[in-house]
C-alpha positions in Angstrom: 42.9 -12.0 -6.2 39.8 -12.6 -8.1 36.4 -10.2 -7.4 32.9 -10.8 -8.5 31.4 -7.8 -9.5 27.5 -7.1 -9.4 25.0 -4.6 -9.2 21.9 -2.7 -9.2 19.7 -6.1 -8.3 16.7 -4.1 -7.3 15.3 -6.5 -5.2 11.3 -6.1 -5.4 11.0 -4.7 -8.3 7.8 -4.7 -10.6 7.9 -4.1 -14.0 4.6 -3.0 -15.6 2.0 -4.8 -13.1 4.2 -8.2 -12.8 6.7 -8.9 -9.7 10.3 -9.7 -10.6 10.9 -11.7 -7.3 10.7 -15.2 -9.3 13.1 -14.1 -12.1 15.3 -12.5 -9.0 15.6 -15.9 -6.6 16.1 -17.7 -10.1 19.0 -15.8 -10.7 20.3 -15.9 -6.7 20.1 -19.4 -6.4 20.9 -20.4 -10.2 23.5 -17.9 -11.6 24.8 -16.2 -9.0 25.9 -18.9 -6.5 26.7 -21.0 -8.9 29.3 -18.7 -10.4 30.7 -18.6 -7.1 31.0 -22.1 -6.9 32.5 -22.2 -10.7 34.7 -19.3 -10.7 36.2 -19.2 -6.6 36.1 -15.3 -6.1 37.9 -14.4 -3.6 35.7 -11.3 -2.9 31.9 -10.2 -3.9 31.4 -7.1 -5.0 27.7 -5.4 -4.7 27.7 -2.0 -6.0 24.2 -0.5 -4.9 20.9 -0.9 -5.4 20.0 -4.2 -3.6 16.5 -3.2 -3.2 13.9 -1.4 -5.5 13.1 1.0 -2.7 13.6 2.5 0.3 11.3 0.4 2.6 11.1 -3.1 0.9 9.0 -5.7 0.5 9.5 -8.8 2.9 9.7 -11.4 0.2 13.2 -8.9 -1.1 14.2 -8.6 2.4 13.8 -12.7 2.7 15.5 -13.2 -0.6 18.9 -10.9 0.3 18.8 -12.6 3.9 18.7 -15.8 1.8 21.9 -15.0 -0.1 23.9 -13.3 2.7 23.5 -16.4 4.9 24.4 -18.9 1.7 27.3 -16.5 0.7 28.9 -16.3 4.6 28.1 -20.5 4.2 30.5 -20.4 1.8 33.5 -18.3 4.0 34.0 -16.0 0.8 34.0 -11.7 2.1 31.2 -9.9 0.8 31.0 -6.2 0.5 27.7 -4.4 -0.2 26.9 -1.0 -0.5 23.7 1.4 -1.2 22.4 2.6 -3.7 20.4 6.0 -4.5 17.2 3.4 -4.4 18.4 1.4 -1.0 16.9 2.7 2.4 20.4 2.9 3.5 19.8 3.0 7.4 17.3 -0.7 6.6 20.3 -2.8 5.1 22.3 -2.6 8.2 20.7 -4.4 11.1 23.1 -6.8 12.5 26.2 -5.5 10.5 28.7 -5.3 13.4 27.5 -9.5 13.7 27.4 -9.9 10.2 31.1 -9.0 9.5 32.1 -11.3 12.0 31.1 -13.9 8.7 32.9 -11.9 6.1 30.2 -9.4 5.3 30.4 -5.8 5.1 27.5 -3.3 4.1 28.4 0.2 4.3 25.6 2.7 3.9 27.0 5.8 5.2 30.0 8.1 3.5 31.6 7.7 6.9 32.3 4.0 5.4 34.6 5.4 2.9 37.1 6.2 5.6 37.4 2.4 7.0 38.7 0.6 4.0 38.7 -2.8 4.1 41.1 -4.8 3.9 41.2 -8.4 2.2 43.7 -11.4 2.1 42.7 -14.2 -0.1 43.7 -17.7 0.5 46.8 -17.4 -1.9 48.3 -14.4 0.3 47.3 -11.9 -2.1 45.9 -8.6 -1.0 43.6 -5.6 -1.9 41.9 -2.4 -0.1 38.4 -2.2 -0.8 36.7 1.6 -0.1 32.9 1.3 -0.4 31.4 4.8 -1.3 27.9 4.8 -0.5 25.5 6.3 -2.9 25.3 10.6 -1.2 24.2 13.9 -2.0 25.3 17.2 -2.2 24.1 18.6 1.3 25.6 14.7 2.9 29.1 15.9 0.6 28.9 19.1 2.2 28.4 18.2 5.9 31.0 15.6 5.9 33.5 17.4 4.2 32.8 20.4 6.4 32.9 22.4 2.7 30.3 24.1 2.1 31.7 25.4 -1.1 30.9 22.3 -3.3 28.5 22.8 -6.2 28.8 19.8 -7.6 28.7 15.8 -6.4 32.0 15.7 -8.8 33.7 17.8 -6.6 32.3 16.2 -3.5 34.0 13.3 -5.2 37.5 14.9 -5.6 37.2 16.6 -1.9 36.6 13.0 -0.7 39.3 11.5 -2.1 41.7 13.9 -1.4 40.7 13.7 2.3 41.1 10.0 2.2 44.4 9.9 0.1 46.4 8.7 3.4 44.6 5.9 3.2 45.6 4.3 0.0 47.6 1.4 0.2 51.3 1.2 -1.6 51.4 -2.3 -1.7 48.4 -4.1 -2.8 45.4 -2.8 -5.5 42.8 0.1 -4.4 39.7 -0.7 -5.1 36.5 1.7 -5.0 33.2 0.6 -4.6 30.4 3.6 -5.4 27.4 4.2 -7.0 26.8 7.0 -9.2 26.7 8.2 -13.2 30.0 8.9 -14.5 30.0 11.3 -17.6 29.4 9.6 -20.8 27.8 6.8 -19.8 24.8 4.5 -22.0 21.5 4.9 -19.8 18.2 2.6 -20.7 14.5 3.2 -19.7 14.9 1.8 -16.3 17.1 3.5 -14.4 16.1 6.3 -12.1 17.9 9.2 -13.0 19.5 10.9 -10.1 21.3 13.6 -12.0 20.3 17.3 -13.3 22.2 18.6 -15.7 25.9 17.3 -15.2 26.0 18.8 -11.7 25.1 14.9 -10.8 27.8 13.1 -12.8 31.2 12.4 -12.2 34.2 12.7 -14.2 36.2 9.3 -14.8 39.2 11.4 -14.2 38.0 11.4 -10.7 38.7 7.7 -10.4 42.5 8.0 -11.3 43.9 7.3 -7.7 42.5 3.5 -7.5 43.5 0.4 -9.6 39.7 -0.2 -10.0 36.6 1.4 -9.8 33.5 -1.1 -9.3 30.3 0.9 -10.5 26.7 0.8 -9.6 23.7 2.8 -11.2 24.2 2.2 -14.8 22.0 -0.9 -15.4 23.9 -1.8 -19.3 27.6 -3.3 -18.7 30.3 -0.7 -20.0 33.5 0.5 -19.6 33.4 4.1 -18.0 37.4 5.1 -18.5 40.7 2.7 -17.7 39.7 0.3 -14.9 36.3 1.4 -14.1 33.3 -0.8 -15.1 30.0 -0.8 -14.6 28.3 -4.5 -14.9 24.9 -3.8 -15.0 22.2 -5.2 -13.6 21.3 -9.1 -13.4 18.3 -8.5 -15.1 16.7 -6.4 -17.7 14.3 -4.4 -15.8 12.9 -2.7 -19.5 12.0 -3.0 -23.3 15.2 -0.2 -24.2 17.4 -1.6 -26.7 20.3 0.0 -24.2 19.7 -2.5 -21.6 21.4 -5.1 -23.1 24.0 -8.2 -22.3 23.4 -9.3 -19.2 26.3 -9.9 -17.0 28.2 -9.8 -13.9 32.3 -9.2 -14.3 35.2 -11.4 -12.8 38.3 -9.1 -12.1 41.5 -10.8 -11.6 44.0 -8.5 -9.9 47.2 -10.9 -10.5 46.7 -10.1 -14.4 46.8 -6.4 -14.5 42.8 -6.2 -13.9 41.7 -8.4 -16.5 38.1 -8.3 -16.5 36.4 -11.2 -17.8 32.6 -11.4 -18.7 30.3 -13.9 -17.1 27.0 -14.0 -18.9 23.3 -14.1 -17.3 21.0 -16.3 -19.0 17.6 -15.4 -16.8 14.4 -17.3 -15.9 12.7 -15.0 -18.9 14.0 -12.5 -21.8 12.6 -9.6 -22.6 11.4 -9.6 -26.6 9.3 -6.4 -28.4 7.7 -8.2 -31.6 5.9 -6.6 -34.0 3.2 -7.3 -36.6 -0.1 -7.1 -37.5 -2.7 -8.7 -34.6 -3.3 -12.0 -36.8 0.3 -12.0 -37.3 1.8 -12.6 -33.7 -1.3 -14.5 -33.1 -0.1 -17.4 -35.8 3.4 -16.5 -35.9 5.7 -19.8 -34.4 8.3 -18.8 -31.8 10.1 -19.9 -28.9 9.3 -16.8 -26.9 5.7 -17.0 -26.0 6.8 -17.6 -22.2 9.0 -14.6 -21.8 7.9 -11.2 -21.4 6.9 -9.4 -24.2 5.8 -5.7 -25.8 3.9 -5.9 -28.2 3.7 -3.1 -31.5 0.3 -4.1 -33.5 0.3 -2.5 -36.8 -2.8 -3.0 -38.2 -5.1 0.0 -39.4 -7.8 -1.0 -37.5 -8.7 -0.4 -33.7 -8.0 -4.2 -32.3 -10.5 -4.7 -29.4 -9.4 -6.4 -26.4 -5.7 -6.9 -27.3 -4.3 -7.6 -24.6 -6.4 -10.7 -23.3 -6.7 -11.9 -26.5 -2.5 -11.8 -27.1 -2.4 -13.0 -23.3 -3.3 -16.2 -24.6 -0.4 -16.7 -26.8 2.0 -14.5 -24.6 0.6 -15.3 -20.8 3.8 -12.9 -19.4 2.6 -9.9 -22.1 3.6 -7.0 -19.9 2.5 -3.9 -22.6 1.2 -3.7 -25.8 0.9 -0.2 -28.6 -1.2 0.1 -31.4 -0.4 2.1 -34.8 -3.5 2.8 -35.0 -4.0 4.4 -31.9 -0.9 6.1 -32.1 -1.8 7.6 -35.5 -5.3 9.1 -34.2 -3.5 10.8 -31.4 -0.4 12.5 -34.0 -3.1 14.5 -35.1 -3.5 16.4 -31.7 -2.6 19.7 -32.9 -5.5 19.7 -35.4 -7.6 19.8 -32.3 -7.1 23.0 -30.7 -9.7 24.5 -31.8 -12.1 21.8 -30.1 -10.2 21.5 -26.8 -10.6 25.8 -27.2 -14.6 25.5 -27.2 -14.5 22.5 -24.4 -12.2 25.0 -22.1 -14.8 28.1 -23.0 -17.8 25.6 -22.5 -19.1 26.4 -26.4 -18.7 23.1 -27.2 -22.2 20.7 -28.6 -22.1 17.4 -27.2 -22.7 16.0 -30.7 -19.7 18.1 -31.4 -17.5 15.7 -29.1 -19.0 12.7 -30.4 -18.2 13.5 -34.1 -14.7 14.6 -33.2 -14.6 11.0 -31.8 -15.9 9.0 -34.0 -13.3 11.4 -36.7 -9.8 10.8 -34.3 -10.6 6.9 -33.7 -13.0 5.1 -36.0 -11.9 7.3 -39.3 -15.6 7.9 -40.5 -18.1 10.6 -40.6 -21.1 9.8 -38.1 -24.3 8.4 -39.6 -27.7 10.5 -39.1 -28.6 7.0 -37.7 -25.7 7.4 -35.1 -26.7 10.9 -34.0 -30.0 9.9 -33.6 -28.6 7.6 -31.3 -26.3 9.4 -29.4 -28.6 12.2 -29.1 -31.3 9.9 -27.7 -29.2 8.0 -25.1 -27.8 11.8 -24.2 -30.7 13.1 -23.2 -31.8 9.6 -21.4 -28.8 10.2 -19.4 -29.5 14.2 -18.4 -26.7 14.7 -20.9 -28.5 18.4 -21.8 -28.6 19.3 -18.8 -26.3 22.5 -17.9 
């Protein structure tokens, strides 16, 4: 049996002030379905996180309906869970109907206890257990144990409740969404865990063949058989969100896991340079989305317009410059001291500024200014 593994899609997502939704249906409808159509799972896996947040936009909503309905087209099982991001009660309308067409979303721990269980086409079989994304205080209620302090004991309680369930002659195979102890996080996850009283020990996995992770948005190995694949996308600039992916697991060959790489609509590049630099500089990224680090000395006015020109999908931009002026905070206690205690001269302020961002001493033809348009303003008055 052969399972396509994804993850953490975050339907609706923005990153910085720009929509994902175009970069998302590219993906759907060019990379996703086709790999179905290339590689024949025999079962989709989707580990949590379908949606950005709780109450989604229509146009993610439209786009997941989209893919259910050309996934059930194709007569190939499809089991979804939620995620810590997922308003888990608003992915299940119609999912009594829906698994009438081969496709199961659990959002509830109570899922856990009704495996499902899978024939492919070949006569090969496997038990699927989708854990739902759950708290302590959910742990705790279900369980009936109120001694649990941690969500990686909730973990082992829940396991060892459902042990009965296990299957002796086919693969186990757990579906959850969580962060397992060791784990490579990036930028633009959410993190859901405080301390380690969050995380889960891989040893907790050891009573299943596989172990088909959500949360983690970089694709890694998390102990023997458990894998996280990441999300579709790169959802940040981190340098830990990295290779792209969605994982093929072939259960006839000892769980080989094979690697199907994501090629999106758009990368995500930093660049760096001066502000003439990555003005002239020829590349073949100007249409992808970019962060830009501008190095010059200097304060660059209007950046970001001006680099939009070159890079129209520009999505955030630093300045050394700026970043320099501001290291020297500590140096200016003493002036934020007089602003708290009101003893501070507006020319005071001004020449601090002009100090911290233009790196010169005010001219007596600048006070003279300032001091003018101040008191035009009523700025002397207390």
């Amino acid at each position: 049996m052969k399972i396509l593994h994804t993850s953490d899609w975050h339907l609706g997502k923005v990153v910085s002030v720009r929509s994902m939704t175009d970069d998302q249906r590219y993906f759907i409808e060019n990379i996703f379905l086709k790999a179905i159509d290339d590689y024949a799972p025999d079962v989709i896996v989707l580990a949590g996180d379908i949606y950005d947040r709780s109450i989604a936009p229509i146009t993610a909503i439209e786009l997941f309906e989209d893919m259910l309905y050309s996934v059930a087209g194709r007569g190939i099982p499809l089991i979804a869970i939620s995620g810590n991001h997922d308003g888990a009660e608003r992915i299940m309308p119609a999912a009594k109907l829906m698994r009438s067409s081969g496709i199961y979303l659990a959002n509830s721990v109570e899922d856990f206890f009704a495996p499902i269980d899978i024939t492919a086409k070949d006569g090969s079989r496997a038990k699927f257990f989708p854990l739902p994304y759950f708290d302590l205080p959910t742990a705790k209620y279900i369980t009936k144990c109120e001694e649990l302090k941690s969500v990686n004991e909730a973990y082992a309680k829940l396991f060892e409740m459902n042990a009965d369930k296990l299957a002796a002659d086919c693969p186990n195979i757990l579906i959850t969404h969580c962060t397992v102890t060791g784990s490579i996080t990036c930028d633009s996850e959410s993190q859901i865990s405080v301390g380690g009283a969050q995380q889960i020990s891989s040893d907790a996995f050891g009573g299943f063949d596989f172990t088909c992770l959500g949360h983690i948005h970089s694709p890694q190995s998390a102990g023997r058989n458990i894998m996280y694949c990441g999300s579709p996308l790169r959802y940040s600039f981190d340098v830990n969100e990295r290779d792209k992916c969605m994982l093929l697991i072939d259960t006839a060959k000892d769980m080989e896991v094979t690697r199907i790489p994501i090629t999106p609509l758009r990368e995500m590049h930093t660049i760096e340079g001066s502000f003439d630099e990555l003005l002239s500089v020829e590349d073949n990224c100007s249409d992808d989305y970019i962060f830009a680090h501008v190095t010059d000395d200097r304060l660059i006015y209007e950046p970001m317009s001006r680099l939009r020109e070159k890079y129209p999908n520009i999505l955030g931009i630093s300045q050394a410059y700026l970043n320099r002026a501001f290291d020297g905070e500590d140096s200016r206690g003493e002036l934020r001291e007089k602003m708290a205690n009101h003893t501070v001269t507006d020319e005071e302020i001004m020449t601090s500024f002009f100090h911290d961002m233009c790196k010169i001493e005010p001219t007596d033809e600048d006070i003279e200014l300032f001091n003018k348009i101040n008191s035009m303003i009523g700025g002397d008055e207390n």
